[in-house]
N, C-alpha and C positions, 0 to 999 in steps of 0.2 A: 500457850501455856497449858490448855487442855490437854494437845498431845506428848507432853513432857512428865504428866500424872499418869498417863496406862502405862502399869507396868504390865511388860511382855517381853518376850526374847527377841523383840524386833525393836528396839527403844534407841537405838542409837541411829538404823533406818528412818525416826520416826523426826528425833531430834538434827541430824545431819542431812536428810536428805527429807523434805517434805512434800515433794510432790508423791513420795510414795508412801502418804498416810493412811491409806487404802486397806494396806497390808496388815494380816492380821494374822501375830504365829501364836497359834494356843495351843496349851499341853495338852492338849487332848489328843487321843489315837489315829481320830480319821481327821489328818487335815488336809481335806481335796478342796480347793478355793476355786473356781472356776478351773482348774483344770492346770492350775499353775502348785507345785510343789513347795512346800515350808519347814525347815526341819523344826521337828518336835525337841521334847525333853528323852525321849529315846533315842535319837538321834545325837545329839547331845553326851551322852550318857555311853553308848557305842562307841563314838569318835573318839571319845576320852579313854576306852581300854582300846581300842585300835590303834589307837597314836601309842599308846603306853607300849605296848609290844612289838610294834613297828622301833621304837626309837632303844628298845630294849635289846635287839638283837642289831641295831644296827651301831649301839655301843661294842657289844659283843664282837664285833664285825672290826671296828676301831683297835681292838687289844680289850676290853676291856673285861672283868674278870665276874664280877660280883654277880651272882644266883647262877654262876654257868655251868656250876660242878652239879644242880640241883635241877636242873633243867634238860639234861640228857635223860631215858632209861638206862638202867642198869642191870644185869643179869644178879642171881642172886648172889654172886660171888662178888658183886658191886663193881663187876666190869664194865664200863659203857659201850653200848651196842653200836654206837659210830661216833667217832671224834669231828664235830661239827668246824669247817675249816670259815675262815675270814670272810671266803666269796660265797659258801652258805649261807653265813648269817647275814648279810648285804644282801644278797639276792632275796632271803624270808623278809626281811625287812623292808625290804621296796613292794617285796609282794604284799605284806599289809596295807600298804599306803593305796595299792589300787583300791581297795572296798573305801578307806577314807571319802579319797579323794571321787568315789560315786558316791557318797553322804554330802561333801560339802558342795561340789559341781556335780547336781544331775543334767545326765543327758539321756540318750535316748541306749545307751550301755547300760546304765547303772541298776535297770531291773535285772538283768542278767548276772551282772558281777554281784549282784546283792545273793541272789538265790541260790549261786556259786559258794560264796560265804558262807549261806546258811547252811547248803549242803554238808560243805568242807569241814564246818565244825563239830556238824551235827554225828558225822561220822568220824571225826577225833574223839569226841567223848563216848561213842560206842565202844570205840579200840579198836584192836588187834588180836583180842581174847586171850592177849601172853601179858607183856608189858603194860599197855597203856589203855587206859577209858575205863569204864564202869564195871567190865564183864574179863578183867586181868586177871591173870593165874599168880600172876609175882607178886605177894602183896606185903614183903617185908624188910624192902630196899627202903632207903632215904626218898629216892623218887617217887618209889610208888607210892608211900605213904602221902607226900607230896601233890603225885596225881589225883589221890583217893580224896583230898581236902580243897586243893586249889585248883588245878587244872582243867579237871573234867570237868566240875561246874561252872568255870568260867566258860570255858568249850559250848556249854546246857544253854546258860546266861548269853553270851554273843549269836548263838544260833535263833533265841526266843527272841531277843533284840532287833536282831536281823528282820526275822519274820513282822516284828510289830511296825517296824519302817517300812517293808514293803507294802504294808497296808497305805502308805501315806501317797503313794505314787500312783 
């Protein structure tokens, strides 16, 4: 009954499987437990926009239509700079799923592909210094405005994220 009253992100480990009541995941920053990995509330918090964009372009990827016209750049004449095709959006979308899936199964990859991630985003939100990131010339499209609110910050957001989980490993 004890271990049915702590609450933690491990409650179901605690209540289903009891020989591993040992285990102890706390939202806190550094969780090194003997050397064994626990995802945090950051972790948590990551997976849930990684899944979200993974499963967003892999609808897109399906036929599907919704935020796609908003989701390309655009020149300023609101022409989009490449028509993203079916096997793009599949192939982005399974490539999300690699950083996931080194969040929810660490191995001895998932330091890399994290720091890959952090790079990769950290340099999307920089830009291209024309269309896209913080430091764009084009700033009166639907996108860019788009970029200027949503993107780049999440881009700031996943890279800061990133970096707070690899502290965990």
């Amino acid at each position: 009954m004890k271990n049915m009253i702590l609450l933690d992100c491990n409650i179901i480990l605690r209540v289903f499987l009891p020989q591993r009541e040992n285990i102890l995941c706390k939202t806190g920053l550094n969780l090194k437990n003997q050397g064994k990995y626990y995802m945090n509330i950051t972790g948590y918090i990551l997976l849930i926009i990684i899944l979200s964009i993974s499963f967003l372009h892999i609808y897109w990827a399906l036929g599907g239509t919704w935020g796609k016209d908003l989701a390309v750049p655009t020149t300023e004449n609101e022409i989009p700079l490449f028509e993203p095709g079916a096997f793009v959006c599949l192939i982005t979308g399974f490539c999300f799923l690699l950083p996931a899936s080194a969040i929810v199964f660490p191995s001895r990859f998932s330091l890399p592909i994290l720091w890959i991630n952090t790079f990769l985003f950290f340099i999307r939100a920089v830009g291209d210094f024309r269309y896209i990131g913080f430091f764009k010339k084009i700033k009166n499209t639907p996108f860019s405005q788009r970029d200027t609110i949503i993107y780049t910050p999440l881009c700031v957001l996943i890279s800061f994220l990133t970096l707070l989980l690899i502290n965990t490993f």
